[in-house]
Each structure stands twice: as structure tokens, then as C-alpha cells.
N, C-alpha and C positions, 0 to 999 in steps of 0.2 A: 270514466274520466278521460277527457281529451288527452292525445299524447301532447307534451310540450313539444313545440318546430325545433327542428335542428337549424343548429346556427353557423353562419361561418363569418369568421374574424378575419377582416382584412386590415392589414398592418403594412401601411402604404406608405411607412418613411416617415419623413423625409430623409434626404440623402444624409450621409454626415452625423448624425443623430443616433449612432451607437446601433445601428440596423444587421449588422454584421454580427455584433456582439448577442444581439437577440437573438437571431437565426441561430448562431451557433449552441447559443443556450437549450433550447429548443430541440434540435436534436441529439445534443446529448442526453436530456433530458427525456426525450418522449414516449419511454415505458411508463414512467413514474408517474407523468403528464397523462397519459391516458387510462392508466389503473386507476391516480388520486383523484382526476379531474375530468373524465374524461371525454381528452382530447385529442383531437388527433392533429397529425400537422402535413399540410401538402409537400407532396414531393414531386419537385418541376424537374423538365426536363433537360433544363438549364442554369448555370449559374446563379444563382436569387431570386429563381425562377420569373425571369423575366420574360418568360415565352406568353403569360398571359395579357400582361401589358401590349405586346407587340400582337394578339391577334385582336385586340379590342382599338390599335392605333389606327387612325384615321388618315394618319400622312402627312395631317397640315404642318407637324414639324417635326422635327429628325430629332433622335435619341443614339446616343451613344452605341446601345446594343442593336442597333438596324446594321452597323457597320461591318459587324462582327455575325451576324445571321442575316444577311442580304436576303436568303431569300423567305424571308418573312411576310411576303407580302404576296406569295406564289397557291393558288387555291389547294394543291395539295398539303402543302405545309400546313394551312391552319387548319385543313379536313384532319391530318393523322394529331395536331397538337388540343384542336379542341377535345377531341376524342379524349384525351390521354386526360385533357383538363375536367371533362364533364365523369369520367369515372369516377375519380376521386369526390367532386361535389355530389354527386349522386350516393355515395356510399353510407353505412349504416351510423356512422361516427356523428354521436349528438352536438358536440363542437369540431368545427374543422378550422383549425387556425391558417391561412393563408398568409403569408410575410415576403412583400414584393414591392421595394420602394420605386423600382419603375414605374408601377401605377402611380406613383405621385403627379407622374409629366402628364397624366391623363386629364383633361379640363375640357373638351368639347360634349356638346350633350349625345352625339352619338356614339362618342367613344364610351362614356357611363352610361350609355343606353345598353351597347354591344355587353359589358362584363356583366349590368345585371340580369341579363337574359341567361349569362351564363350560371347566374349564381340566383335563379328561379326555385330550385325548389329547399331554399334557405333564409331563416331570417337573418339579414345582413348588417353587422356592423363595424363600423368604419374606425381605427385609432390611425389617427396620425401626429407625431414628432414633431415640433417646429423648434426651431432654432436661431436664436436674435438673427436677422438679414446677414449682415454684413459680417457676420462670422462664417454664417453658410454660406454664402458667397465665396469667402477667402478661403474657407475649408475645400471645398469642391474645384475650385480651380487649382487649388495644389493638386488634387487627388486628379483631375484628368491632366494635368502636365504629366505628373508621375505615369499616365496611363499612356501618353507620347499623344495626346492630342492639343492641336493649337485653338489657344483662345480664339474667339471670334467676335466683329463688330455688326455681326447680322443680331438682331435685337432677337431674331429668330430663333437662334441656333441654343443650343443645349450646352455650348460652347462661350453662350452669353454673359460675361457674371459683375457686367456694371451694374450702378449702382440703379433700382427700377424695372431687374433684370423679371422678365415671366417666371423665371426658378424660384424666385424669391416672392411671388405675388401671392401670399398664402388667402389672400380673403377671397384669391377668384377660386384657388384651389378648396378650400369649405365651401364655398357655393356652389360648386359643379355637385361637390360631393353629396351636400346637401339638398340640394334640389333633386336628386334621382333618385336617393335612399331615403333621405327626411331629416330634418333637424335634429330628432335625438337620435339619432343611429352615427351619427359623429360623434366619438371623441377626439378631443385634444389633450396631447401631453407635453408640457412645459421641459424642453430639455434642459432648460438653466435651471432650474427648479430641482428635477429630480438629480441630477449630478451634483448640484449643493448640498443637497436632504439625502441622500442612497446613493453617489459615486457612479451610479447606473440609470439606464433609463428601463430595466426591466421591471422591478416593482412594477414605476407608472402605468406599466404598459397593460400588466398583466392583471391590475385593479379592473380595468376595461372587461376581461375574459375573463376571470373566477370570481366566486363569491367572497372568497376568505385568500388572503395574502400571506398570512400567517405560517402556513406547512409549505412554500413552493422549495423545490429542490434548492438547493444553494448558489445563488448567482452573485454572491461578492467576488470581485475579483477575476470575473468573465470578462475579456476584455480582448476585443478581435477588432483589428482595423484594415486586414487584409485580406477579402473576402476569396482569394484563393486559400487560404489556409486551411479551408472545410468544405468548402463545396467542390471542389477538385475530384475528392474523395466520392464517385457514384458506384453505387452496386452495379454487375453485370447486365442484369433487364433494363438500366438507364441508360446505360452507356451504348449500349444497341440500339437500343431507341434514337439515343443521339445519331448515329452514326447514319441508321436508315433515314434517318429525315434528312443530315444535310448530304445523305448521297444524292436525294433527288434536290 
């Protein structure tokens, strides 16, 4: 009997959409998660693990986390980060849950050219969050004031959150996504929907990645809006990692 492909689950946001709260679930959670279900869950070398977003970014527009890892764009950087990234998808783990809403800002076909190449020897599928426009819009621009960055009138910027904004343009975002992975390798999860029905967006999220919904560890009442609150928190072998990469 053929073995079944190892999968890996990419949870691409969107921003605003309870992303925070998921992650954090997720690692508390991921003994239980990989005993009952098992699954395993990437661990970046950054932040929300935005490091793979940024080696698959193309340039054509500026994300927040380029600011703050300048040199991301330096061929060392992405030789010591792919590495770090391709061990983990390469590993023995039949699911590997991947949770990175940076890749949301990803929409060129080279940029989802670049991540699938990374996530070759996996069958991939995609859950992403959306959230009425104009609420993600108003949500996100409080959350980068709060972060001390200034709105911007470059229609370009990540910074952008008029109304028409690219952040907000969900149908080019399933189409990029769609177009590289396939049509059914997208889901979508209605954040108005499940925050009406389940207070959360993990259910939604997690109908995508397991069979049965029924046994998941307890996520009422997870509820993280400050994604320093958890990821701060690195083991020793990450936090070196960190250190040697942005030494060079």
C-alpha cells in the first residue's frame, strides 16, 4: 500500500483574524496535537515566523517585517534561513502545520513560485482567514499606529489602508494562491462567521487540518492580541540562531 504524502498546512492569515490566538494555541497545545493528530507545528526563526515570507519576497513591495530584518534580502541570510526552513519541511512529521500571516502580503507569481519550491516534497494546503474589508482595514491601521508606524498615501505601501487598499484585495490574494497550489488546495474561513458560531476562529481553522473536530485540546477562551506575548519566549538553539544571523 502506498504511503499517504505528508502534508503541510499553511495558515496564511489574514492579518487581524485571530492569527495570534491560533499560534499561541498551537504551541501550547503541540504534544497533544502531535500524539492525537499527528502534527507537528513549524518553529521560525522569528516572530510568526515571518522569516519565510521574506525569503520568498520579491521586493515589489515593502512589508513591515523588512524593517525590522533589513537584512533579508542579503544572500547569506536566506542560504542560513532556507536551511533552517527546508529541515523542518523535510522532516518525518505526516502534518506539519506552518502559521505565517506575512505570507498573506505574498501575490506575485514568483513569490508562490519561490515558497512552493520550498514546500516540494509536501502536499500543500492553503487556509486563509478573511475578514469584512473595512473592518481589516480599521483593525490593521490601529495595530501599526500602535506599532509607531505612519499611515501612507503610496497605494503601495503595507502602510496603505484606504479604502481599494492591495491588503484588502482578497480575490487577487486566492488567485495567486490558487493558481500555484490549485483550486482545492484553498480554503477559506469566514471570520465573521466563526466568531458568531465559536467566539474563535480555531474550530474554522482546524476543520481544514484534522478529520474530526470533536477531541481538539480546549481552545474557548484563547484569546492573544499581542503577538509578543508568546513568541518572545525562544528556546536557547533559536535564539542563537537568531543572534548569528542578524550578526552577519
Amino acid at each position: 500500500m502506498d504511503q499517504a504524502p505528508k502534508r503541510a498546512i499553511l495558515h496564511i492569515g489574514t492579518h487581524k483574524t485571530g492569527t495570534t490566538s491560533f499560534q499561541h494555541w498551537l504551541r501550547i497545545h503541540h504534544k497533544r496535537l502531535a500524539i492525537e493528530h499527528g502534527i507537528d507545528i513549524y518553529e521560525g526563526l522569528f516572530q510568526n515566523n515571518r522569516e519565510i515570507a521574506l525569503l520568498c519576497a520579491d521586493g515589489s513591495k515593502q512589508y513591515p517585517t523588512m524593517r525590522r530584518i533589513p537584512e533579508w534580502n542579503t544572500e547569506h541570510w536566506k542560504h542560513q534561513v532556507a536551511q533552517h526552513v527546508l529541515s523542518q519541511v523535510e522532516g518525518k512529521a505526516a502534518t506539519l502545520v506552518i502559521p505565517s500571516e506575512t505570507l498573506s502580503f505574498l501575490r506575485n507569481p514568483a513569490e508562490l513560485s519561490a515558497l512552493a519550491k520550498l514546500l516540494t516534497t509536501r502536499e500543500v494546503t492553503v487556509v486563509v482567514t478573511l475578514r469584512e474589508r473595512n473592518d481589516y482595514l480599521r483593525s490593521w491601521a490601529e495595530h501599526l499606529t500602535r506599532d509607531g508606524f505612519t499611515l501612507s498615501n503610496d497605494s503601495n505601501s503595507f502602510a496603505y489602508v484606504q479604502p481599494g487598499s492591495w491588503l484588502a484585495d482578497y480575490d487577487s490574494l486566492l488567485a495567486a494562491y490558487r493558481k500555484q497550489f490549485g483550486q482545492e488546495s484553498v480554503r477559506v474561513v469566514d471570520y465573521e462567521a466563526e466568531m458568531k458560531m465559536h467566539g474563535s476562529v480555531i474550530p474554522g481553522i482546524m476543520k481544514h487540518i484534522v478529520a474530526n473536530t470533536d477531541n481538539l485540546p480546549e481552545w474557548h477562551g484563547v484569546f492573544k492580541n499581542s503577538s509578543k506575548q508568546f513568541s518572545e519566549k525562544r528556546d536557547p538553539f533559536l535564539q542563537r540562531a537568531i543572534r548569528r544571523l542578524t550578526r552577519h
